[in-house]
Structure formats: C-alpha cells, structure tokens
N, C-alpha and C positions, 0 to 999 in steps of 0.2 A: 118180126124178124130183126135179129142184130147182128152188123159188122163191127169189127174191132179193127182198126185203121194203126199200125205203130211207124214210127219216124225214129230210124236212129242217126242222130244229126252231125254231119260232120262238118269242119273249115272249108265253107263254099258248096256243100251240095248234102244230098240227104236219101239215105235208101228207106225206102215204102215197101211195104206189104200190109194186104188184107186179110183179114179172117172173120170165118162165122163161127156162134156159138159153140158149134162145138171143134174149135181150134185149126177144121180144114181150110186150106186156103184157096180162096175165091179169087184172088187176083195178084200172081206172082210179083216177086220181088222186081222191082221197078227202081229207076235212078234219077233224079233231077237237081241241078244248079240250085243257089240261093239266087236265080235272077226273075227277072220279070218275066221273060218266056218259062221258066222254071214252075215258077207260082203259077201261072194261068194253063199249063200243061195237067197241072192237079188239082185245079177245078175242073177240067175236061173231065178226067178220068173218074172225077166223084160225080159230076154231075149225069156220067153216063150210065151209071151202076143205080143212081136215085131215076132214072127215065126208066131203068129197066123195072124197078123193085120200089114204087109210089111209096108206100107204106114202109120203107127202111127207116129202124133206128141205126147212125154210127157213130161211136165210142172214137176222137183219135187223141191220141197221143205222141208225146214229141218228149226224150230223155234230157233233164236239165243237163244242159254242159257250161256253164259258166258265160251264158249269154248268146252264143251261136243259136238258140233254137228262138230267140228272139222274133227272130222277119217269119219265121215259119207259124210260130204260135199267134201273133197276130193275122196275119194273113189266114189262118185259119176259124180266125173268130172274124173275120169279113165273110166267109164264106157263111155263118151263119143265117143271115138275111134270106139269103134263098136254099140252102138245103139243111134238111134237119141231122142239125149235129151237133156233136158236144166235146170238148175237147178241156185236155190236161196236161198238166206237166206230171213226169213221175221221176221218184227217185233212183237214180243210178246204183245205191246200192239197196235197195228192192228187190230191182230187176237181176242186179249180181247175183245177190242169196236164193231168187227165183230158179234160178238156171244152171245154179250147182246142184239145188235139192233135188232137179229133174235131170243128174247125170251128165248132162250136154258139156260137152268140152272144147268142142271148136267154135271160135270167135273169129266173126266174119262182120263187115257192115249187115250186109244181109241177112246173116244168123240172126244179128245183135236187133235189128227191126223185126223180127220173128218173136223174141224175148221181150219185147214191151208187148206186144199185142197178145203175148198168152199171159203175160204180168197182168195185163186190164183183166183180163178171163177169172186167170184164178185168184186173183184178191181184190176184187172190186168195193170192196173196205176199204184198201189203203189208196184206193185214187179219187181226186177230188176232182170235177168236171165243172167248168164255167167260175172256177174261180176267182175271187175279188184280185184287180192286180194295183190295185192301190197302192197299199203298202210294197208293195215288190218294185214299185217304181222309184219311191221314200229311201228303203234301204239302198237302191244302188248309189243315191246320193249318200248318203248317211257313210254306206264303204267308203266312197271316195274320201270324205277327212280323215275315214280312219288312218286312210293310206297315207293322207299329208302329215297326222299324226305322227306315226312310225318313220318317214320321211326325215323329219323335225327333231327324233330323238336322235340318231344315224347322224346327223350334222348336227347336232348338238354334241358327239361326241367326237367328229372330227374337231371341233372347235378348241375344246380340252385339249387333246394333243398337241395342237397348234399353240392355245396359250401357255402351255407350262415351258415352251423353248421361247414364247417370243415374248411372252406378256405374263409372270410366273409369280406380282404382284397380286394381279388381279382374281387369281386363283380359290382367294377366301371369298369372294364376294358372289361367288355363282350359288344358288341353291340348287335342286334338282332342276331346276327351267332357269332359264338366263333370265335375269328381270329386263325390262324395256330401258331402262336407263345405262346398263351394262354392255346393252346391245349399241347402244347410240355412239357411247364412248370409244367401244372396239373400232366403228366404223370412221371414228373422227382421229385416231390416235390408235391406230392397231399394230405397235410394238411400245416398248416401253422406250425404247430412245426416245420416241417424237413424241412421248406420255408426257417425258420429265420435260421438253421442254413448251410445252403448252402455257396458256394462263389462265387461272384460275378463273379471271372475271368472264371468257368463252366460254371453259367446260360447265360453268355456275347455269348456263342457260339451257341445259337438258334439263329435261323433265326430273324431278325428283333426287335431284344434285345438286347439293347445298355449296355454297363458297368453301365453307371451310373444308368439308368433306374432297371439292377436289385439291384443292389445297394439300391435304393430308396424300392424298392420290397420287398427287405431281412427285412430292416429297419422298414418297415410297419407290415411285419410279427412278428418280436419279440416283436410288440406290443398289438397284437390279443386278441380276446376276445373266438377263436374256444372252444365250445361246446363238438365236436366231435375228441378229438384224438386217439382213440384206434386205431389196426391196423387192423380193421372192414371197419371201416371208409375209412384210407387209401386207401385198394384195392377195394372199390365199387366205391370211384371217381378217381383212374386211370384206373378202367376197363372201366365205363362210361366215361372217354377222351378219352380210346382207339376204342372204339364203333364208337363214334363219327367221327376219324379221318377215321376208316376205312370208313364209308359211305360215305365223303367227296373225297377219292382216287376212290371207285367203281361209284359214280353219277360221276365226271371227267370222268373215262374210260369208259363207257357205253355212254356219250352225245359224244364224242368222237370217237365210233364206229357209234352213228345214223349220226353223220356228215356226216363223212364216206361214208355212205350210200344214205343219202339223197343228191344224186345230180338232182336238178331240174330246169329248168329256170323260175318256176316261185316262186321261193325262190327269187332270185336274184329281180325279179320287184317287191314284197312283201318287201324287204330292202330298195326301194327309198324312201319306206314314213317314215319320218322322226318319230323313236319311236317303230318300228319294228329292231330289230336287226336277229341274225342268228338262235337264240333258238326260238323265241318266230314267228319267220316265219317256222321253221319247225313246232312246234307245231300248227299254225293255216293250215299249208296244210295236217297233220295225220290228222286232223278232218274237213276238208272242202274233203279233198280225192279229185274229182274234179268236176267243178263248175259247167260245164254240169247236175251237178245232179239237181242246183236249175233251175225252168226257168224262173224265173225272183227273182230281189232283196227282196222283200216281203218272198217269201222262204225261203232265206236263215236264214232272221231275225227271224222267225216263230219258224225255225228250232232249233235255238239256245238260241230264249228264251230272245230276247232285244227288243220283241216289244213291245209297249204298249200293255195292257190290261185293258179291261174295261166293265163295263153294264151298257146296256142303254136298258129303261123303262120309257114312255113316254116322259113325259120333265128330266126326270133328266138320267144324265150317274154319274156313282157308282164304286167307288175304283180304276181310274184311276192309274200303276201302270207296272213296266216290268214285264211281265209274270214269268219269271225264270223258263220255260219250255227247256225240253233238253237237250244240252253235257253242266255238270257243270265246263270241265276243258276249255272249249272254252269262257265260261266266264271270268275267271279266267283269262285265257291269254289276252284276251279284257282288263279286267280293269286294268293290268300291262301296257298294248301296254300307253292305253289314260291314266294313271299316267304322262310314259315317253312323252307322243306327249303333253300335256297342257304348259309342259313345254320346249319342243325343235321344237313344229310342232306349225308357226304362226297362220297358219286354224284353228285346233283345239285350239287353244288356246283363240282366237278370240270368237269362239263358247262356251267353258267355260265361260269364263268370263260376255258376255252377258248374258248368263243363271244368273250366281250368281246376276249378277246388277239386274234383271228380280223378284228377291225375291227365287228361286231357291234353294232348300240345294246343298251344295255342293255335296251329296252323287248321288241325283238326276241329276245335271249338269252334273257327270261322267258317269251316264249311257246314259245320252242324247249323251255324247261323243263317247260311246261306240256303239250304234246304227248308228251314224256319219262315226266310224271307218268302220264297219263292209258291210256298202254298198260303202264306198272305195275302200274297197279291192273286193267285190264281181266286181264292174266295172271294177280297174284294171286285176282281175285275167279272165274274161270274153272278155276284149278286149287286151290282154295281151300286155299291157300299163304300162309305169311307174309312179308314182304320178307326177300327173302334177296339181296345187292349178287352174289352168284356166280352167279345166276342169269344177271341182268343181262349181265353179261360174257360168260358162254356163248352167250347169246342174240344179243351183238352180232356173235362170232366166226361164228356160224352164219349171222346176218344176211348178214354179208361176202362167206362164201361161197357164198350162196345169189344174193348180185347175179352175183359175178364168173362162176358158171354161166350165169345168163341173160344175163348181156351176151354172153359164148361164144357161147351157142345164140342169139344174135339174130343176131348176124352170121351163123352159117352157115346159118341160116334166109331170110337176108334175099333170094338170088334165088329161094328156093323160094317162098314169099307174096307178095313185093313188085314183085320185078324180075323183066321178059319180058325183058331183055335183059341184058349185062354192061354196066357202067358207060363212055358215052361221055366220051371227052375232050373231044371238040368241044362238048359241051355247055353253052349260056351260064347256067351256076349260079354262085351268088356263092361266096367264099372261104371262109365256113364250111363250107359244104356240100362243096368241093372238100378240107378239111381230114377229114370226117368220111370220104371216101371212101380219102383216102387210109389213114386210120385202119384200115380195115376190109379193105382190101388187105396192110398190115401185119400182122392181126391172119390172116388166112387164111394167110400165108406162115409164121405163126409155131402154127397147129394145125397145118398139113401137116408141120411139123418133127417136133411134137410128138408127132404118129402117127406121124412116122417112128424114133420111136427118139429125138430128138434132147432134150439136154439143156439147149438155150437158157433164160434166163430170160422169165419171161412175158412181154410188151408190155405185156397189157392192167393186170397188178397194177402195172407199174412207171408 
C-alpha cells in the first residue's frame, strides 16, 4: 500500500494532505508553522498512520519555491531513520501544467497541496525521490557571486556616470571592468581637481602605474573640463570605487572557496575541450548536477533551452528558432564556452564559420555552436571520455546514416500508418505538398530497384 504525502509551502507554514493510490484522501488538509512544534506535530501525524498501516510505503513531497521548503525537506529526510519514506522536491510548473490539464481552477494553499500529491500519482516519471543534494548546496553558493556579479556591473555603471562630470579624463582608460590600478587611483584622487594636483612620485606606487604614465595622468587633469568638483561629488565616486573593489575581493574569495569545494573528475574531462576552463566547467556541472538525469542527448537540450523551435501546420513550419526555455545561467555559460571554442576549438570553429558562409547571422551560428557544444559535453560527461574531435566525426557519419535509414523507413511506412488510400491526383493540395509526393513516389521506385538487384544511385542521398 502507498500514500502520497504533498506540502504546498508557504513564508512560515505549510498546508498537508494525504492521499492513496488511487487519489482519495486518507487524511484531510492539515496546517503547520515552519517551527519546532510545527515539525514534531508531523512526525506525530505520520508516525500514527505508519502504527496504524506497518507495511506503508509514503511518497512526500514538498513544491520548490526558492528556498522556503528548505527546513521542511530536511526535516523530512530526518524522519527517514524511523519511518519508511521517500521524499522529493517537484516542480512548480509540473504541477501548474498538471492541474490545468485536469480543468481545476480554484487555487487555494490546500487546493495547491492536493496538486503535488496527485502530480506524484500521475507522473511518477518526472519525480525524483532521495535525491543527491550536493550540488543544490554548490549552486546556492555559486548564485550568490552570480548576484555580486550583477551587483558589480550596476556599480560599475553608477561609476561612469559619476566619472564623466567629475573625472571625464580618465574615461579612456576604463575597459569593460575597471582595472585594479584605475580603481586605486579613483579612491586616492577621485575628481580631477585633486588628480591635477597630485605627485607623480605617490601615484608611481600603485600597482601597475608607471611614473611617467601618472605624470601624463596629472598633466591631462589640469586640463579638465569636470563639471562636478564639490566634495559631494568627491565621496560618491571614492565610495563607488570602494564598492566596486570590494565586490571584486569577495567574487575572488568565494570562486575560491567553490574551487575548494568542487573536487570532481568530471571537471577535469569537461577542461579537455578546448574553451571550457575551470569556472565555467564548474558552472556547467552546478547545473547539469548529473547526467544520469537526462537519458538521452535531446534532454538535455530540451532542458536548457538550445533546441530548435518551431510550428509546423501543413506545408509550412513557422518561427523556426532556440527555444530559450530553462536555466538562463546555463545559457550564459554556453555562449562564453563557444565565444572561447570558435576561436581556440578547430571543430567548433570549423562549424562557425560554415554556418556564416551558409548566409547564417553570426548571432544564430553561435547558438548552432552552442547546441554543438552542449551534446559534447553530454557524450563526454555520459561516457566519461575526454574530447576526442574523432569521436565527433564518427558520430556525425553515424548520425547521417541513421537519418538517411529513417527517411527510407518513413516512406515505406508511410501507407502502412498514415495512408488508407494511394495518393490521389485529383486532390486540391498545394505545391509543396504535391512536391513531397512526388518525392516519395521517386524514392519507392528507386527501393524497388534496389531490392531488385539494381545498381542506381540513391535519390534520397542525392
């Protein structure tokens, strides 16, 4: 016998319901705090339902919401020890698509605890029970630089605004990131009045600041045109360099502790392929977690949102196009990897470049790149392989001949499945479609040869 246990979880407490297999419920909707009486109120409640029913299996589940189900899901994997149970996180929008298909329109906490527990019922496929939380610990850290990341650009561009009134010099010297030496300067001398009147043999003793260079610096300052010299001005752009440098010290000491952390061997075969370094292989294994999960390459792609997309409706297919469904930082990492591989990875580079000859935008080539990339790594990290480009090539030959089979076997499939009749002429179909038939009529004329012994060239490869 199985229960199905669901938690829809909200800011400080959580509404329960049970159910058995076949979705009635065995123990109404119930309400408990995220506190200590809260928690030990629902071990009562399971532990009395396992006294009653020795032999129960229960399924429970708890709806990711951005960290709130946290205390719950752990605490429910303490309960394991003494009652038999298994427990998961499921996806919120699963559960969504679950509970439109099944009509249901009112959303309640309680409704919404009703709808994970018939989500475990009827797709017990897409829920994964006792899974590893390793990585899910990895990535929370890993988000947080993201955030100092983004933080860092945001005050990087307060800073621009700030220099072009107060410091409109120094404006050439910034690249897309402020350099360290740029940043010191701002903080010692952050308008050009008190630039110009600096000495050279001081600002000479920052890092990476030659005599002459601030020499040339001072020089440019006393000729300035700044807007802003009050000492308003002053302390909002040495506080914004000071900002700046600190987020630059904590993203260091934090990638620096996930290094740390992340010892795994398939980091190391994820760095053979030329354009993956150490960051950006840890970043694709917090979000691949492991490969196991997809079961075949199509998955994986699906999953993250590089596959094609498209509609098709008779003759015509409509806004062919990457989906961009999915993790948006796994993208992100994709179009950095095939930035660096176009230009250091022969393969992909190879593959670029034909794309752009092809008429291709460049923006379009890179995602074709990135799709390229992404069942790379799913082969490597699946046969836990290092880039090998001969792979690649075997792979694509097999590829080939794996379509030009089922294009074969579709056509001569096609009145066994499709067609109750043989193709009419009279029939008012537009000219693709009368193109595709005649196609298929060519291609039966040219298997019947070919079982007959004959030696024709294919149709369909030519």
């Amino acid at each position: 016998m199985k229960y199905f246990i669901g938690g829809d979880v909200s800011k400080g407490y959580t509404d329960w319901v049970i159910l058995n297999e076949k979705k009635k419920i065995v123990h109404e909707n119930f309400q408990l705090d995220d506190t200590y009486d809260g928690h030990c109120k629902l071990f009562s409640v399971l532990e009395s339902i396992f006294k009653k029913y020795p032999s129960l299996e229960m399924y429970a589940a708890v709806e990711s919401t951005g960290g709130y189900e946290n205390n719950w899901y752990n605490t429910l994997k303490r309960f394991r020890s003494e009652l038999n149970l298994k427990i998961a996180r499921v996806n919120p929008t699963g559960v969504n698509f679950d509970r439109k298909a099944s009509l249901k329109r009112n959303v309640t906490d309680a409704i919404s605890a009703l709808h994970i527990a018939e989500y475990m019922i009827n797709h017990p496929e897409k829920v994964e029970y006792d899974k590893d939380e390793y990585w899910t610990n990895l990535r929370r850290h890993w988000n947080f630089v993201e955030m100092q990341k983004k933080q860092r650009v945001q005050t990087i561009n307060q800073l621009e605004t700030l220099l072009y009134s107060a410091h409109p010099t120094l404006m050439q010297y910034k690249d897309d990131h402020f350099p360290n030496w740029l940043l010191e300067l701002i903080i010692q001398c952050p308008t050009a009045e008190k630039l110009s009147k600096a000495k050279p043999e001081r600002l000479a003793k920052i890092p990476y600041l030659s005599k002459e260079k601030a020499f040339t610096l001072i020089e440019d300052a006393k000729k300035n045109i700044a807007s802003a010299t009050d000492k308003n001005a002053e302390e909002l752009v040495r506080q914004t360099a000071i900002q700046i440098k600190t987020f630059d010290q904590s993203i260091k000491c934090q990638m620096a502790l996930i290094k740390a952390e992340m010892i795994h061997p398939d980091i190391d075969i994820l760095k053979t392929f030329k354009g993956i370094n150490t960051v950006s292989a840890i970043g694709l294994m917090l979000e691949i977690g492991t490969i196991e999960r997809f079961a075949k390459v199509k998955s994986i792609c699906c999953f993250f949102g590089v596959h094609p997309k498209f509609k098709q409706s008779g003759d015509k297919i409509i806004g062919v196009k990457m989906s961009k469904q999915g993790s948006k930082n796994m993208r992100k990492i994709l179009f950095n990897i095939a930035i660096g591989a176009i230009n250091y990875n022969p393969l992909i580079k190879e593959l670029y470049e034909n794309k752009c000859s092809e008429g291709m935008s460049k923006l379009a080539a890179i995602g074709v790149c990135m799709h390229k990339i992404l069942r790379i790594i799913y082969g490597m990290l699946k046969h836990k392989q290092a880039f090998n480009p001969e792979f690649d090539k075997l792979n694509c030959e097999r590829s080939k001949e794996k379509v030009l089979e089922e294009k074969q076997q579709e056509f001569v499939n096609v009145e066994k499945n499709r067609r109750y009749q043989q193709f009419d002429t009279k029939a008012p179909v537009s000219k693709k479609q009368i193109k595709k038939r005649k196609e298929y009529e060519l291609s039966q004329c040219e298997l019947n040869a070919h079982n007959a012994g004959s030696k024709y060239p294919s149709l369909i490869s030519s």
